[in-house]
Structure formats: C-alpha cells, structure tokens
C-alpha positions as CSV (number, residue, x, y, z in Angstrom):
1,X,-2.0,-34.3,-3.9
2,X,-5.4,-32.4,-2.4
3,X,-2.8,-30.3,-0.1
4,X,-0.4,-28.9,-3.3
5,X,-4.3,-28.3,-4.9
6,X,-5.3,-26.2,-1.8
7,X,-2.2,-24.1,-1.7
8,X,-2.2,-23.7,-5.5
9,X,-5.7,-23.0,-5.6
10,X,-5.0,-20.2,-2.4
11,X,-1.7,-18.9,-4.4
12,X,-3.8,-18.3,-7.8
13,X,-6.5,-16.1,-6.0
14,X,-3.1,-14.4,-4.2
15,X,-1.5,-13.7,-7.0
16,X,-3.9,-12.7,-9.5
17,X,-5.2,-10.3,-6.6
18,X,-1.8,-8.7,-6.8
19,X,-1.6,-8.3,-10.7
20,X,-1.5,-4.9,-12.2
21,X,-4.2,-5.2,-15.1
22,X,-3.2,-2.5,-17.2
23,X,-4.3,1.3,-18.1
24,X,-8.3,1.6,-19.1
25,X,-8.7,3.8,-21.5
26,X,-11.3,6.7,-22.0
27,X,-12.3,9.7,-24.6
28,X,-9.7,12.1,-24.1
29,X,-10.4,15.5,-24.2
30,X,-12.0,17.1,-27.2
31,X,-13.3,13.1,-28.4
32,X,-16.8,12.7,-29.9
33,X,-18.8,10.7,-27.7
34,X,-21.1,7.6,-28.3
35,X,-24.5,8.5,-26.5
36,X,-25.6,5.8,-24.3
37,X,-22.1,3.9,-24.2
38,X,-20.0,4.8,-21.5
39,X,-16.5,5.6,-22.3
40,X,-16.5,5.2,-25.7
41,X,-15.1,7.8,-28.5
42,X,-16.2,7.7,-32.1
43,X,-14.7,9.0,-35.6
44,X,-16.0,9.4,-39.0
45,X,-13.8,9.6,-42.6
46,X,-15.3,8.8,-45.8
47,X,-18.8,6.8,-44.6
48,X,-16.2,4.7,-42.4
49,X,-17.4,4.9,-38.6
50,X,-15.5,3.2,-36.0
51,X,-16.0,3.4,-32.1
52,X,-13.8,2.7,-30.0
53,X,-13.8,1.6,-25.6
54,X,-11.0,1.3,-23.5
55,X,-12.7,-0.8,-20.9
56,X,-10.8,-3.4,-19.1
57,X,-11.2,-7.1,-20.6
58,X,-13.4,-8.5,-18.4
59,X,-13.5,-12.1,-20.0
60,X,-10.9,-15.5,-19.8
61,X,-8.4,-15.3,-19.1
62,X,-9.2,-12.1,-16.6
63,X,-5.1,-11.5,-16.3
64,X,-5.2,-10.9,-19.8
65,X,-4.8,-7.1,-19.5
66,X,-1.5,-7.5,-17.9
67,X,0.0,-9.2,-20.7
68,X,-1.5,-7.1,-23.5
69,X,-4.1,-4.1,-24.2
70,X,-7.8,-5.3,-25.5
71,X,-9.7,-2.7,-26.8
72,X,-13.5,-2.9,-28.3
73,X,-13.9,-1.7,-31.5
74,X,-17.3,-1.1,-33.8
75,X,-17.0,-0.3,-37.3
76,X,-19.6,0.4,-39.7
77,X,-19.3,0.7,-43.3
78,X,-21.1,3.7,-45.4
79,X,-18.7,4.2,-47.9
80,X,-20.3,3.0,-50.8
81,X,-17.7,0.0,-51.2
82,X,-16.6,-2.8,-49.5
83,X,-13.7,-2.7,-47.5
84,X,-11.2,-5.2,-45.6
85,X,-11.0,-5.9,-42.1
86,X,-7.3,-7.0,-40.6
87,X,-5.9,-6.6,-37.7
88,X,-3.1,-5.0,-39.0
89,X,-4.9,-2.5,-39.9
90,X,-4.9,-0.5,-36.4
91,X,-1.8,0.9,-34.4
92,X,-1.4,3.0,-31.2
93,X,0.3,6.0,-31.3
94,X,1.7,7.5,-28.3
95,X,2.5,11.0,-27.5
96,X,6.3,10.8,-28.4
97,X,5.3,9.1,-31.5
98,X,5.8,5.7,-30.2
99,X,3.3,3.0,-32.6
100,X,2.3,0.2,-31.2
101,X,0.6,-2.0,-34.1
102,X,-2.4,-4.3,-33.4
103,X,-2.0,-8.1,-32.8
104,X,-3.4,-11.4,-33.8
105,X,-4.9,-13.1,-31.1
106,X,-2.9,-16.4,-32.5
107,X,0.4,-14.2,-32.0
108,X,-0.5,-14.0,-28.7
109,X,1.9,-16.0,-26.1
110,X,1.6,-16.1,-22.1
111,X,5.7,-16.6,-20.7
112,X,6.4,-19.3,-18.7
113,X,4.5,-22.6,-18.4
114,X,2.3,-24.1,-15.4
115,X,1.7,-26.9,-13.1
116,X,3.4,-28.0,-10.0
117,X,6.9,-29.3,-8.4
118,X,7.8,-30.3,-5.4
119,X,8.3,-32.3,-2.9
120,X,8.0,-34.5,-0.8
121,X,4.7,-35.7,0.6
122,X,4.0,-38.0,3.5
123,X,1.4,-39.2,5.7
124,X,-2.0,-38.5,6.2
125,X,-4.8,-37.3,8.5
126,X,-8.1,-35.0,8.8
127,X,-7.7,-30.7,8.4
128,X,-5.9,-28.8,6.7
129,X,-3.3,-26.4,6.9
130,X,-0.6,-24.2,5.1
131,X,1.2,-21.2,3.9
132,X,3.4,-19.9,0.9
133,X,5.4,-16.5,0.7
134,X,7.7,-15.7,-2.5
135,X,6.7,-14.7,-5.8
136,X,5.8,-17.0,-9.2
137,X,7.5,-19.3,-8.8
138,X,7.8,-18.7,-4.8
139,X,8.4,-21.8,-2.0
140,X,5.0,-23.2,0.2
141,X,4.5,-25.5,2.9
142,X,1.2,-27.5,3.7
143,X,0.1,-30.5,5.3
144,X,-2.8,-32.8,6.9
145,X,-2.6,-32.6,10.8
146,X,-4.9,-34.6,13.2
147,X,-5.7,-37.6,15.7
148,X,-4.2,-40.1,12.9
149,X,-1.5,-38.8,11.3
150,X,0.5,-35.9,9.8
151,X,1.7,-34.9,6.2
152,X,3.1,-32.2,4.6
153,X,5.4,-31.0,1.8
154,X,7.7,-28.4,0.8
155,X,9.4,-27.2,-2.4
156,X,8.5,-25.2,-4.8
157,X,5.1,-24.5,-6.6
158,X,4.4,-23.1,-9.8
159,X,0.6,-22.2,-10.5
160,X,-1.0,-23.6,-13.6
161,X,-2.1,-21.0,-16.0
162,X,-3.6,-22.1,-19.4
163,X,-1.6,-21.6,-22.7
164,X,-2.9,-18.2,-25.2
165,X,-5.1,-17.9,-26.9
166,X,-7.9,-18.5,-24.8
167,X,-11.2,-19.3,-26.6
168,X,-12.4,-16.2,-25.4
169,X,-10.2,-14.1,-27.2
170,X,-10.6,-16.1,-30.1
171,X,-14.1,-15.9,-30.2
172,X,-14.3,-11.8,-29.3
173,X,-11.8,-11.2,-31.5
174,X,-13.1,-8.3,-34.4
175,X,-13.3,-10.5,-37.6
176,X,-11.0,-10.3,-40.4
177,X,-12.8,-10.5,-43.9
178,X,-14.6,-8.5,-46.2
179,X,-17.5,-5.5,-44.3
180,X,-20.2,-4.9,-47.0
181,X,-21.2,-1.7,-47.9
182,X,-23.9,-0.9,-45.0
183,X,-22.1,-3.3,-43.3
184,X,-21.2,-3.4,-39.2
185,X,-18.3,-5.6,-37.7
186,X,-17.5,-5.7,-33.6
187,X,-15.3,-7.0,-31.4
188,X,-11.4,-6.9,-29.8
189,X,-8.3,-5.7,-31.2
190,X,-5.4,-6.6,-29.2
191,X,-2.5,-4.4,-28.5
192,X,1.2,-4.9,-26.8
193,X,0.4,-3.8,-23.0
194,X,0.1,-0.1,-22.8
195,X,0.5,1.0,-18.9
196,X,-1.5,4.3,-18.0
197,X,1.9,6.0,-18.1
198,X,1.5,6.4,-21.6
199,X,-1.6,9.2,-21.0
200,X,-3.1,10.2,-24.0
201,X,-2.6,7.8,-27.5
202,X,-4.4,8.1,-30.7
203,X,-6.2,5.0,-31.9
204,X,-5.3,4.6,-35.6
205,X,-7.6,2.7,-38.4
206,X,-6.3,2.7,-41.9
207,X,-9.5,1.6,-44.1
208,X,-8.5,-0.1,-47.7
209,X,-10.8,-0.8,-50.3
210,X,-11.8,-4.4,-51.0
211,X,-11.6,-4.5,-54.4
212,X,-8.9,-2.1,-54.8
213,X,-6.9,-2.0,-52.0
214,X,-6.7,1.7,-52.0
215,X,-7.3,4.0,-49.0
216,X,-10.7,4.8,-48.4
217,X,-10.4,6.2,-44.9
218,X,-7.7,7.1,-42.0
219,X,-9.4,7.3,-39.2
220,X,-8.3,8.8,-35.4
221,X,-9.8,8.6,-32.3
222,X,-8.0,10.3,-29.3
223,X,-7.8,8.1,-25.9
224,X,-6.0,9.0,-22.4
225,X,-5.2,6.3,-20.3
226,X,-6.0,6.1,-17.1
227,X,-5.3,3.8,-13.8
C-alpha cells in the first residue's frame, strides 16, 4: 500500500505539471483600467460599477482552470436602488458571437472518478523504487527492494482527485442575493473553459432591479485572452 501511495503521489505532481490551465485574461485594448490592481478592467452604467480580473485561479483545487474559466469580479452599487446578484446574470461573448453564460459553482462537475487499481502486491523489504508512463489512467510499476526481500506491483493506477465543488470555490464564489444601494459584493464567477484561442471576449453583466426586476444597467467590459 505505501508503494501505490508513492507512485500516485509522484503521478499527481506529473500530471498536474503537464495540465494546460487555461487562457488568463487581461484589459484588452481601449479598457478602462483599475489603478493599483493589475490586470483588471472596469465599466460604469447607471451608478452600477463592476471590475473585472482575468487572473488565473490560484486556490483548491489549482487544476481548476482547466476544467472551467474563474474570473474575479467587484461590483458596487450607486444606482439609487437595490439590485440582484445571480450568477446568471453574466455571459461571455466571443468574437464570432459565441455566449458562454456564467455557472453555479454547485453545477460544477470534475469527469471521471479517483482512487487506485491494481495489482498485485507481494513481499517486502527496505527502499524504494518505481516508474509509470501512459496517461490518466496510464500503467506503473513499483516495489520494495533490499537485503530482506522484494515487492512490487503492476496494473493500472488512477490518481485520486476530489469531487467539485471544492470548498474553495464555494466559499469565493460572488454571492447571490440582494446589493444595497451603496452597496459592494466580490468574488468568482465561473465560466465553461475559455482557451486563449478565443482572443478578445466581452464580459457581459445584465443588472435588474430588486424590487422590480427591470434593467437598471448592461454593463461591458472588453477582455483578450492570453496564454
């Protein structure tokens, strides 16, 4: 059991080093800039301010920008009503018109499952040593080898990842709800993964009132992704 830990331990840190993590997204050209934040662009309709960075997620799970698009958003409210916060609310919009809309962290699903198979093991004795080549789920070898005994198994491995969503995502997740009048709300909307292919999008926020569900505000704020 310690030797399938070593080589799964050895094949997550492989692995993950060889995920693509998605495009990171900056102002594109022409954006209003926030002073002192670093590659964040800001709009303004109707006393409805929201900024928005592309940076690359940089919490749990870190593989999390290969399986979707985070992106921080700050939103403060100046309209002179309240207004509602939902996810929904936000949608990417390519340059051939393709819209992505913003997800739900609960809606939110990592394919596949983890843990480990294979087999079998036998024997025992002092240092360790294996291998592994293939892909997820790929074939790997180890074993115990010294002056008492040897041990080893070989079959297939899979790599124990932990089911979506993470508390983390969760817990940085922009809130839905109500945003006062005067009001400032921040954190992560999720998008389906957007590859730095897609160059410049437009970050889209339609604002409804609270009380009357009207439009108060349709905001843009021009992104480019890059690699």
């Amino acid at each position: 059991m310690a030797v399938r830990r070593l080589i799964g331990a050895a094949l997550t840190l492989v692995v993950a080093g060889c995920v693509h993590y998605g495009a990171e997204f900056v102002p594109a050209s022409g954006a209003q800039e926030v002073i002192g934040a670093k590659n964040t662009a800001v709009s303004t309709d109707a006393g409805v301010t929201v900024a928005v960075s592309g940076k690359r997620w940089s919490g749990h799970p870190d593989d999390l920008g290969a399986l979707v698009t985070p992106m921080r958003v700050d939103i403060t409210n100046r309209s002179g009503q309240p207004v509602r916060l939902s996810h929904d609310m936000f949608a990417l919009v390519g340059a051939k018109g393709v819209t992505e809309q913003a997800l739900s962290p609960f809606d939110i699903q990592r394919p596949g499952s983890g843990g480990y198979s294979g087999g079998p093991y036998y024997g025992f004795g002092g240092g360790y040593w294996g291998g592994y080549w293939g892909g997820w789920p790929g074939w790997g070898w180890g074993g115990y080898g010294g002056p008492w005994g040897y041990g080893g198994y070989w079959g297939p491995y899979y790599y124990y990842r932990e089911p979506l969503p993470s508390h983390d995502m969760i817990q940085r997740a922009l809130p839905e709800g109500v945003l006062a009048d005067g009001g400032t709300a921040s954190g992560y909307v999720y998008f389906p993964y957007v590859g730095e292919e897609a160059g410049q999008v437009q970050f889209k926020a339609d604002v409804v009132s609270a009380k009357t569900d009207q439009q108060v505000a349709e905001i843009t704020v021009p992104l480019v992704a890059k690699g």
